[in-house]
C-alpha positions in Angstrom: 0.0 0.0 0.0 1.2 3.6 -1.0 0.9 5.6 1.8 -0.2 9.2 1.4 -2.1 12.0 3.1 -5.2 9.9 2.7 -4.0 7.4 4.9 -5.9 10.0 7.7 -9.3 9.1 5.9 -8.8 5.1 6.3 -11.1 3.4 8.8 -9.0 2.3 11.8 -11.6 0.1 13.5 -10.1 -3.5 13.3 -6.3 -2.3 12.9 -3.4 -3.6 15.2 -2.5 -0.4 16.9 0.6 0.4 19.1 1.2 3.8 21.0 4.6 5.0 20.5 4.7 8.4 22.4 2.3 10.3 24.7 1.9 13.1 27.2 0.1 10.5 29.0 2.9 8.3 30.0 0.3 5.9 31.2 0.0 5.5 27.4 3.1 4.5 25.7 3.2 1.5 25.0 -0.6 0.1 24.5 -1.1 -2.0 21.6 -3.9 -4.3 20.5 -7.2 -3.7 18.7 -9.2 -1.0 17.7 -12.6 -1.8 18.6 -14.0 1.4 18.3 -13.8 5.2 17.4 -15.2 7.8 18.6 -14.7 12.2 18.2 -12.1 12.5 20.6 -11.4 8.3 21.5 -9.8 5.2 20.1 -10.8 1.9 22.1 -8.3 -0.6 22.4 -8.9 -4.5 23.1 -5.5 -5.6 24.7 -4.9 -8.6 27.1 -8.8 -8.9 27.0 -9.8 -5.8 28.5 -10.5 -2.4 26.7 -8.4 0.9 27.3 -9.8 4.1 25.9 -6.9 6.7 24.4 -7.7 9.8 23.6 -6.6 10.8 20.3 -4.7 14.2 20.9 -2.4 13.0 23.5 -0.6 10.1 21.5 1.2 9.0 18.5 -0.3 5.9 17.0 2.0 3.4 14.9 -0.8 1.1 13.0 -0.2 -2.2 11.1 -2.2 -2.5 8.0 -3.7 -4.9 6.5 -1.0 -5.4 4.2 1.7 -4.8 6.7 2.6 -1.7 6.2 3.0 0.5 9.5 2.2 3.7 10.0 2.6 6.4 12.5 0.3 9.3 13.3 -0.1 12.0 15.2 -3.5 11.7 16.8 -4.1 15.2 16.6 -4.6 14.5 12.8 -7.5 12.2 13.9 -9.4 14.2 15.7 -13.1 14.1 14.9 -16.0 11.7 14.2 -15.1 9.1 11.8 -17.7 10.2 9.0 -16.9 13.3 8.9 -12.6 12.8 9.1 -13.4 10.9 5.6 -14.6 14.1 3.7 -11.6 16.3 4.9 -9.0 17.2 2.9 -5.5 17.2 4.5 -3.0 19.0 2.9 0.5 17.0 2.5 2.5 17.2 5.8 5.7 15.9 4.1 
């Protein structure tokens, strides 16, 4: 997969997720499955139980489907799911 400044408009629900930085140090460090998204939240399924991460205080390093890994800032994320798909993002890079 190419990845480009629509990466941001992918559905993330069902994506292996790790945190690789935070202000929350609590944080760093989670990884599992996104079960859910919400405006300001990512839920994450690891060891069984479900942590909620707020988007804005992490960077998130997903494995996609096809392997590739990706890291974002979660302050790119920020928003409800329908409506982050209709946003354009200029290129950051």
């Amino acid at each position: 997969m190419k990845v480009t400044p629509d990466i941001i408009n992918s559905e993330f629900i069902g994506t292996n997720v790790k945190i690789a930085e935070s202000r929350h140090l609590g944080y760093v460090g989670i990884s599992g499955e996104v079960l859910d998204e919400s405006k300001n939240t990512f839920t994450i399924l690891e060891e069984g139980k479900t942590k909620n991460i707020t988007k804005d205080a992490a960077i998130f390093r997903f494995r996609l489907s096809d392997g590739t890994v990706v890291e974002i800032d979660g302050k790119l994320l920020v928003g409800r799911p329908e409506t982050r798909l209709k946003k354009n993002i200029k290129r950051l890079w």
